[in-house]
N, CA, C and O atoms as CSV, one atom per row, in Angstrom:
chain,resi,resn,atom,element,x,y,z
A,1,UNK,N,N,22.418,-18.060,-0.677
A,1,UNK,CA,C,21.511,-17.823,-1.789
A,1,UNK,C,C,22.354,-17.661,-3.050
A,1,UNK,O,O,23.304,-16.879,-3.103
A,2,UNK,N,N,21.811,-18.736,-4.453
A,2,UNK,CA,C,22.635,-18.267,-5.007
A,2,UNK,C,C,22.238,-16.934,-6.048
A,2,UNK,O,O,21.175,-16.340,-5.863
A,3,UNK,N,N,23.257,-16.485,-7.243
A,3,UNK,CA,C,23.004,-15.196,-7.633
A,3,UNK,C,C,21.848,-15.591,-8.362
A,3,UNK,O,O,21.310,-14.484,-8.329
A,4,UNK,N,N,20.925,-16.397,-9.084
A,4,UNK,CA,C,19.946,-15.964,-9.624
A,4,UNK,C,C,19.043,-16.380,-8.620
A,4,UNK,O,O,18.048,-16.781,-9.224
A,5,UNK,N,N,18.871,-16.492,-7.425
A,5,UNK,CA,C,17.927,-16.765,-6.588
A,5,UNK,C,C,18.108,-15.532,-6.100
A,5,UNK,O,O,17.002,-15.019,-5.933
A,6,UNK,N,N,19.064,-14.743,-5.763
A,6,UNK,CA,C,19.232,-13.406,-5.386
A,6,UNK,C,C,18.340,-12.505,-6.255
A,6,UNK,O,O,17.253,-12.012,-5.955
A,7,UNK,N,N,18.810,-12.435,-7.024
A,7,UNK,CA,C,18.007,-11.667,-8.309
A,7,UNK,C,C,16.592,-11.609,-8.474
A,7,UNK,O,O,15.997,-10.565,-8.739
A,8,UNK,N,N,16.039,-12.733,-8.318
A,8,UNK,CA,C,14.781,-13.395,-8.274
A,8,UNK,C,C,14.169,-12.589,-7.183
A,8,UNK,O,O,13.265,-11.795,-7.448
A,9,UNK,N,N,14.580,-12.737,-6.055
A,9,UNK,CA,C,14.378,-12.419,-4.412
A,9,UNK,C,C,14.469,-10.630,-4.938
A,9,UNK,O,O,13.336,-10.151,-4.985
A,10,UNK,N,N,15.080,-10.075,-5.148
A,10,UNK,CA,C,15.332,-8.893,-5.095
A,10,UNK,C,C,14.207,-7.987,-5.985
A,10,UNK,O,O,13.726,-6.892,-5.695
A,11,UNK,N,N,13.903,-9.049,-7.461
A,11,UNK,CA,C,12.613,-8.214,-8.671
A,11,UNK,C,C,11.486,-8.585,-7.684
A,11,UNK,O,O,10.449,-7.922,-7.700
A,12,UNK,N,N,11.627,-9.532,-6.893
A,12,UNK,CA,C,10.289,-10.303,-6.470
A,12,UNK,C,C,9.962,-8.722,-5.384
A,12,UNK,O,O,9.058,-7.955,-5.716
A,13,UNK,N,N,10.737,-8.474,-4.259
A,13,UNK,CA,C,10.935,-7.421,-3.413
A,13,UNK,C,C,10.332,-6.355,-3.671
A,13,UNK,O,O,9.462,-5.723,-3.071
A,14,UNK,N,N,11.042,-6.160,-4.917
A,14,UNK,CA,C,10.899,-4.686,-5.396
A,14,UNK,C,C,9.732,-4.385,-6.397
A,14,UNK,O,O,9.537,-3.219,-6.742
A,15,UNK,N,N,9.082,-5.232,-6.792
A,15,UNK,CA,C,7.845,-5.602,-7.336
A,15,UNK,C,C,6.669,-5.220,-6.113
A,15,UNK,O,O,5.824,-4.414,-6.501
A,16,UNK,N,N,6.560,-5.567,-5.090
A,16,UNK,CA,C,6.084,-5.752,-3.868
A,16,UNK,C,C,6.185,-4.355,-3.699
A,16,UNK,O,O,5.141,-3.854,-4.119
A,17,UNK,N,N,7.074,-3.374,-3.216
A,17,UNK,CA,C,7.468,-2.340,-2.969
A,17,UNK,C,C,6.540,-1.670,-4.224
A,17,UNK,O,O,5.358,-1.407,-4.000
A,18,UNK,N,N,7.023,-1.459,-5.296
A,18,UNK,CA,C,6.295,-0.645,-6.063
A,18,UNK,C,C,4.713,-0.970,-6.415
A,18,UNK,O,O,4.259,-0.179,-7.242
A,19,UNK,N,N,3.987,-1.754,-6.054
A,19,UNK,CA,C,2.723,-2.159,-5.994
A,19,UNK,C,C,2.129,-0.994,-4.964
A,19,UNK,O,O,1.414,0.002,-5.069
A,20,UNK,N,N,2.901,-1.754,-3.821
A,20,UNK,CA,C,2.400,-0.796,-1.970
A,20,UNK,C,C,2.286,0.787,-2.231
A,20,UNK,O,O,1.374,1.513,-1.835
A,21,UNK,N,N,3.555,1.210,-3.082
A,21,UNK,CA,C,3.710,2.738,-3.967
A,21,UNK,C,C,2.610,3.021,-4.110
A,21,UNK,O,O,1.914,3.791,-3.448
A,22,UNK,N,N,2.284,2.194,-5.313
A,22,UNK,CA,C,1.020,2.694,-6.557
A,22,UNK,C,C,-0.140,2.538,-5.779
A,22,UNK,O,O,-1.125,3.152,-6.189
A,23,UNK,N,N,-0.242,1.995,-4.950
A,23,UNK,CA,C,-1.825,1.913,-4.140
A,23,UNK,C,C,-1.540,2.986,-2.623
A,23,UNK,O,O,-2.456,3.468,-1.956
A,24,UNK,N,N,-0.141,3.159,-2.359
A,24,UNK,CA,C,-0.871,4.687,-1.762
A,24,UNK,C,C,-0.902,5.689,-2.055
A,24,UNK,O,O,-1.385,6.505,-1.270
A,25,UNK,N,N,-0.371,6.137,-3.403
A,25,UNK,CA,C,-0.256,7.376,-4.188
A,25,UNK,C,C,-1.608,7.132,-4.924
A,25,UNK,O,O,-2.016,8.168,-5.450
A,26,UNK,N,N,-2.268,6.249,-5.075
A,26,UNK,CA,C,-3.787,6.002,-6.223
A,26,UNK,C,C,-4.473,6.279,-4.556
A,26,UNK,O,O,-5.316,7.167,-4.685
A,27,UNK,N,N,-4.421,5.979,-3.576
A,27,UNK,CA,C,-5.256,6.534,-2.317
A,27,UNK,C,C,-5.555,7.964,-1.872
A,27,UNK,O,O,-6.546,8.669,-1.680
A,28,UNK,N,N,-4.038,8.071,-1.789
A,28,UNK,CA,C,-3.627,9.509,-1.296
A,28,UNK,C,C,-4.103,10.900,-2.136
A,28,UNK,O,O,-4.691,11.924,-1.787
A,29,UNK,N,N,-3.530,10.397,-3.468
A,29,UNK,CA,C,-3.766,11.478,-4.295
A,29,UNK,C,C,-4.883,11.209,-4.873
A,29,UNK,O,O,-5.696,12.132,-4.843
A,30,UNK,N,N,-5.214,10.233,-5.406
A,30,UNK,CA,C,-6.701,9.870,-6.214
A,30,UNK,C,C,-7.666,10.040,-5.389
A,30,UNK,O,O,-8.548,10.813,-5.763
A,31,UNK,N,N,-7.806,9.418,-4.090
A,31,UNK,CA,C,-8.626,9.714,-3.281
A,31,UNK,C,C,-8.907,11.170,-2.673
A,31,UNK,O,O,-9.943,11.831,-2.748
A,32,UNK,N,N,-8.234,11.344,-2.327
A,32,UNK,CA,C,-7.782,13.007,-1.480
A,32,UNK,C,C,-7.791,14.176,-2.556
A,32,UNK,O,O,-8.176,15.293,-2.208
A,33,UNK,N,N,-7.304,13.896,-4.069
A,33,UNK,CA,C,-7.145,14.692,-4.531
A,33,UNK,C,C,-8.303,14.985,-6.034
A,33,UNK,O,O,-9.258,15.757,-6.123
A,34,UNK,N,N,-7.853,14.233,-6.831
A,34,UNK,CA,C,-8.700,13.683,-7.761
A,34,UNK,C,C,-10.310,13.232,-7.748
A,34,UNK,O,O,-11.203,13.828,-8.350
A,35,UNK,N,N,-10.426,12.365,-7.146
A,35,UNK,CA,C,-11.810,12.419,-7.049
A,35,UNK,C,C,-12.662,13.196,-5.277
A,35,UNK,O,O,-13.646,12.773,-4.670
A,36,UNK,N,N,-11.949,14.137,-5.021
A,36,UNK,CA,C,-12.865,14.502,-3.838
A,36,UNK,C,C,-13.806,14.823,-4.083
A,36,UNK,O,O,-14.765,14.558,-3.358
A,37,UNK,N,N,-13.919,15.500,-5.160
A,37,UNK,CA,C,-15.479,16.424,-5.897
A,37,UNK,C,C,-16.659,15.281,-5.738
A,37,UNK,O,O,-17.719,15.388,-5.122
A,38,UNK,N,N,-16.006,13.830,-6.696
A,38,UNK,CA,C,-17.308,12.729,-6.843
A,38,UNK,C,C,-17.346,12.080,-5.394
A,38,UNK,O,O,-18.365,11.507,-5.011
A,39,UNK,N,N,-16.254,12.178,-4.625
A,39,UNK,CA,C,-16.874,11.833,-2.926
A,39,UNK,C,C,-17.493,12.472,-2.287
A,39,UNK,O,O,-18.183,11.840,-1.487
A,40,UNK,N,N,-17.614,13.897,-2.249
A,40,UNK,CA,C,-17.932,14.635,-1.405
A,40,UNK,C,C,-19.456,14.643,-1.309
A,40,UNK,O,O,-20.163,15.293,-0.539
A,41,UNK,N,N,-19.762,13.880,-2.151
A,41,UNK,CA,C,-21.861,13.653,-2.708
A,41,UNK,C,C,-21.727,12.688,-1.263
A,41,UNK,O,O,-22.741,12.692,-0.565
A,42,UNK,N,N,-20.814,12.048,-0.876
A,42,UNK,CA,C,-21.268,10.721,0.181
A,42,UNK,C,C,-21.028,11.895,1.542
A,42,UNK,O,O,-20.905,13.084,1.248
A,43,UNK,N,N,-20.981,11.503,2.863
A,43,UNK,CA,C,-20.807,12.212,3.557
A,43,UNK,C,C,-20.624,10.660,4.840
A,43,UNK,O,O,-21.297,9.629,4.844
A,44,UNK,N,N,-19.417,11.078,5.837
A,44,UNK,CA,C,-18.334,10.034,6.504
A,44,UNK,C,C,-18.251,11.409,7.763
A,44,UNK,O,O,-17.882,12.583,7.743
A,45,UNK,N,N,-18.899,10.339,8.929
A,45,UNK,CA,C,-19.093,10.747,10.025
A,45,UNK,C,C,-19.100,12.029,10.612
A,45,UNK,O,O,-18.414,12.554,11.489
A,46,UNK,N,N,-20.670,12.654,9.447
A,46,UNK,CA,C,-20.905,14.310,9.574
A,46,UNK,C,C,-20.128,15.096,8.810
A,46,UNK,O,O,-20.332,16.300,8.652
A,47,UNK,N,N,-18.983,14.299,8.183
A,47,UNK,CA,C,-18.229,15.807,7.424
A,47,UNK,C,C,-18.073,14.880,5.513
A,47,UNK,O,O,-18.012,13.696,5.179
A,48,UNK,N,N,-18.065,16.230,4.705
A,48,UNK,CA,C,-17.808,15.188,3.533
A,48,UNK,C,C,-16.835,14.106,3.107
A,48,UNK,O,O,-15.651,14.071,3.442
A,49,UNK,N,N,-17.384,13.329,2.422
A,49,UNK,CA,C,-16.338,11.952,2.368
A,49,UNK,C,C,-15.069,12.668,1.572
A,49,UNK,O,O,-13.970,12.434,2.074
A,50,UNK,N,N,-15.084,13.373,0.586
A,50,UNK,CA,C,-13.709,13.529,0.157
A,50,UNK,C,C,-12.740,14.816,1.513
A,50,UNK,O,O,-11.532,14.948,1.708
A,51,UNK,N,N,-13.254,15.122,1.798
A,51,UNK,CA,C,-12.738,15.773,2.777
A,51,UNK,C,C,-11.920,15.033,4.082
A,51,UNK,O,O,-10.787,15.191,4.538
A,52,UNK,N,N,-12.841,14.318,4.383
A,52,UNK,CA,C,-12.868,12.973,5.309
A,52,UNK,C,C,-11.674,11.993,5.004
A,52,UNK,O,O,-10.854,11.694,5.872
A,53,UNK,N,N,-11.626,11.511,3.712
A,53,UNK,CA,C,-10.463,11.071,2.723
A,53,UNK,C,C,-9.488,11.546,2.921
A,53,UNK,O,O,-8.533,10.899,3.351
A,54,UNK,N,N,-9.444,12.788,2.670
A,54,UNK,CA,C,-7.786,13.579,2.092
A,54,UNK,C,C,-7.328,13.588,3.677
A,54,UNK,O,O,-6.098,13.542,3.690
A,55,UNK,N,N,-7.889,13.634,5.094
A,55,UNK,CA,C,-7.397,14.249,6.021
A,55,UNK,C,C,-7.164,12.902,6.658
A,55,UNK,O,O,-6.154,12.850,7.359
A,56,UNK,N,N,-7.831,11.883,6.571
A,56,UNK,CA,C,-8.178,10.352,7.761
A,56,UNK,C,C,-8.139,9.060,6.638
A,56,UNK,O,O,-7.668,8.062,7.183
A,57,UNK,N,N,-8.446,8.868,5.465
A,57,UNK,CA,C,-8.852,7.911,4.695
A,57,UNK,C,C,-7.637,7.538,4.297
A,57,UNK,O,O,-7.382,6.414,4.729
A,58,UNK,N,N,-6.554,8.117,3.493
A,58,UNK,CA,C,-5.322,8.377,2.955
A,58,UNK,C,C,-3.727,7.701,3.978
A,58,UNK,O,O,-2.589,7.239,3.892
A,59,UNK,N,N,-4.890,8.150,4.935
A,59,UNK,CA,C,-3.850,8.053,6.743
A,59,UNK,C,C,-4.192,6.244,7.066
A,59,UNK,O,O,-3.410,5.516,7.676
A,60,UNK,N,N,-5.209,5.906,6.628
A,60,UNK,CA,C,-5.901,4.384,7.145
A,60,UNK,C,C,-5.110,3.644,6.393
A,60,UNK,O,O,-4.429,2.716,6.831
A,61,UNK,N,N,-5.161,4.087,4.971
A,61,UNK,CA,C,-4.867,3.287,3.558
A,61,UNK,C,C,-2.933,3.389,3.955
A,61,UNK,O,O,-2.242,2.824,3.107
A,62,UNK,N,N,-2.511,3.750,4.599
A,62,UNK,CA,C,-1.213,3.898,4.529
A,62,UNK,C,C,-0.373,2.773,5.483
A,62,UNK,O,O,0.705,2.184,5.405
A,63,UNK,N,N,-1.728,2.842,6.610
A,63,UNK,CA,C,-1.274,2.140,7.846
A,63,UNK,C,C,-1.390,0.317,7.128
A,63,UNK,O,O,-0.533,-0.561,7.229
A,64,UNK,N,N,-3.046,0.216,6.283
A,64,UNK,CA,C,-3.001,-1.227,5.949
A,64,UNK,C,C,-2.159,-1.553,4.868
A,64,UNK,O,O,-2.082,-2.751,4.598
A,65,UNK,N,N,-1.164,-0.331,3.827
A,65,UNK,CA,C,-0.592,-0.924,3.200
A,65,UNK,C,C,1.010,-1.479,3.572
A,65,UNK,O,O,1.705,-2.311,2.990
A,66,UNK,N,N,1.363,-0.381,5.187
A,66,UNK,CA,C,2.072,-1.119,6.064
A,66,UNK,C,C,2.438,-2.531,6.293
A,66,UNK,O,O,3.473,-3.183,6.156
A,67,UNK,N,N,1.026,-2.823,6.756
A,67,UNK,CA,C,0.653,-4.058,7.579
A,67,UNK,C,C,0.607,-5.160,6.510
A,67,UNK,O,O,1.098,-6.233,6.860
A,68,UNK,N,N,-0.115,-5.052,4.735
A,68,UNK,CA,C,0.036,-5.809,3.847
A,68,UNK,C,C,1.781,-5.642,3.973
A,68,UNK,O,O,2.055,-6.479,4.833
A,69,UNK,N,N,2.881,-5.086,3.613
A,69,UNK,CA,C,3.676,-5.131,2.922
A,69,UNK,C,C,4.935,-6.101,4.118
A,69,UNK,O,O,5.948,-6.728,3.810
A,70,UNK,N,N,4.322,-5.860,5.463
A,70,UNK,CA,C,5.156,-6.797,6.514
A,70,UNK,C,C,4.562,-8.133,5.768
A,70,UNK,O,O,5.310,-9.028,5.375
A,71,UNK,N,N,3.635,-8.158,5.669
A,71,UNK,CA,C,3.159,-10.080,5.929
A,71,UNK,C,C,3.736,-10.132,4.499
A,71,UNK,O,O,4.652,-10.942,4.644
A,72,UNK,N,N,3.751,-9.740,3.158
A,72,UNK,CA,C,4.017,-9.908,2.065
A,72,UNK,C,C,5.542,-9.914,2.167
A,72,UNK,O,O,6.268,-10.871,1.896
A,73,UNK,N,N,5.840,-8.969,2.504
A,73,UNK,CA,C,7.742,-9.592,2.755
A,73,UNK,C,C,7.905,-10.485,3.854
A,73,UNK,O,O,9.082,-10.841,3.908
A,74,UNK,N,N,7.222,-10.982,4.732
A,74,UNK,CA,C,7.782,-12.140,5.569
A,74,UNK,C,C,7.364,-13.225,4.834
A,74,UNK,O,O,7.876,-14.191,5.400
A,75,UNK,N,N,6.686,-13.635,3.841
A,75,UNK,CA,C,5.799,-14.622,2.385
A,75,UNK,C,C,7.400,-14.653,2.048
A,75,UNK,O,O,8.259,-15.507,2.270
A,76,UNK,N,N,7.453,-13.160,1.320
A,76,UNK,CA,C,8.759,-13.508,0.555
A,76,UNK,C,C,10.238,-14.300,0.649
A,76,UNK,O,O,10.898,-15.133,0.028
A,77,UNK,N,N,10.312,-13.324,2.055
A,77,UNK,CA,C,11.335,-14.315,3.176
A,77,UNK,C,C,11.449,-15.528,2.980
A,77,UNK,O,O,12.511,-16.063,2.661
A,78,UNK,N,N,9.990,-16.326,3.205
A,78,UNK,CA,C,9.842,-17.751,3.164
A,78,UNK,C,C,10.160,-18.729,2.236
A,78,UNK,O,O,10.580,-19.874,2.402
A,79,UNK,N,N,9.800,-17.877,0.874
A,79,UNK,CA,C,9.959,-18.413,-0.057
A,79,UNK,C,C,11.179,-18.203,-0.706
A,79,UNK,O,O,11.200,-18.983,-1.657
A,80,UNK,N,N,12.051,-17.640,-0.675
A,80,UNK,CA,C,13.247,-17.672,-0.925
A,80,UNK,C,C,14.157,-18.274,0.224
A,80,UNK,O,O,15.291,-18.711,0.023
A,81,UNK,N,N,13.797,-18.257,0.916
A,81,UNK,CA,C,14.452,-19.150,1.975
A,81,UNK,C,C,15.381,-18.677,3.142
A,81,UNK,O,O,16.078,-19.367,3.886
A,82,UNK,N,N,15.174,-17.035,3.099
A,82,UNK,CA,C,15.855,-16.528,3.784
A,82,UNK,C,C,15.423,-15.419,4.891
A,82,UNK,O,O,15.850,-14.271,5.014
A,83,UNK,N,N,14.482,-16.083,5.632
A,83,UNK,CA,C,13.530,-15.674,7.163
A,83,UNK,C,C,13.975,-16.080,7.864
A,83,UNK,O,O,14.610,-17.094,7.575
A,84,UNK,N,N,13.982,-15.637,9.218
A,84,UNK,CA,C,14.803,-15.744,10.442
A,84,UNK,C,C,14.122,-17.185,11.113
A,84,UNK,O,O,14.818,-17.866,11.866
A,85,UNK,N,N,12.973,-17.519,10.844
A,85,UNK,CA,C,12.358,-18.766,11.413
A,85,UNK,C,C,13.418,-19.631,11.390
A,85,UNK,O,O,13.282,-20.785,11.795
């Protein structure tokens, strides 16, 4: 790889990374924290939704931003050219 394909590969990465950040800290804390008051009007399998959120919702949102951030770095892989395929 050369160095500005490196470079490229690396903002591209770390772009990716800080996205996955901002959407589980806007879950975790926004959800769980911030707006529990305007969730808690809904109500998620017998107990209130912001409650429900901060303890199980936060925990879901973490696992799919996991699972986005594998397939989004094996994309990346591809496209820079440097995946084990």
């Amino acid at each position: 790889m050369t160095q500005p394909s490196h470079r490229a590969y690396w903002r591209a990465h770390l772009k990716l990374i800080a996205s996955c950040l901002a959407l589980w800290f806007l879950a975790s804390f926004g959800g769980g924290i911030v707006l529990r008051d305007a969730l808690d009007q809904f109500r998620m399998l017998g107990v209130p939704a912001g409650f429900w959120f901060a303890q199980q919702g936060a925990i879901w949102v973490f696992l799919a931003v996991l699972a986005y951030y594998g397939w989004a770095s094996h994309r990346l892989d591809q496209r820079f050219d440097v995946d084990d395929d």
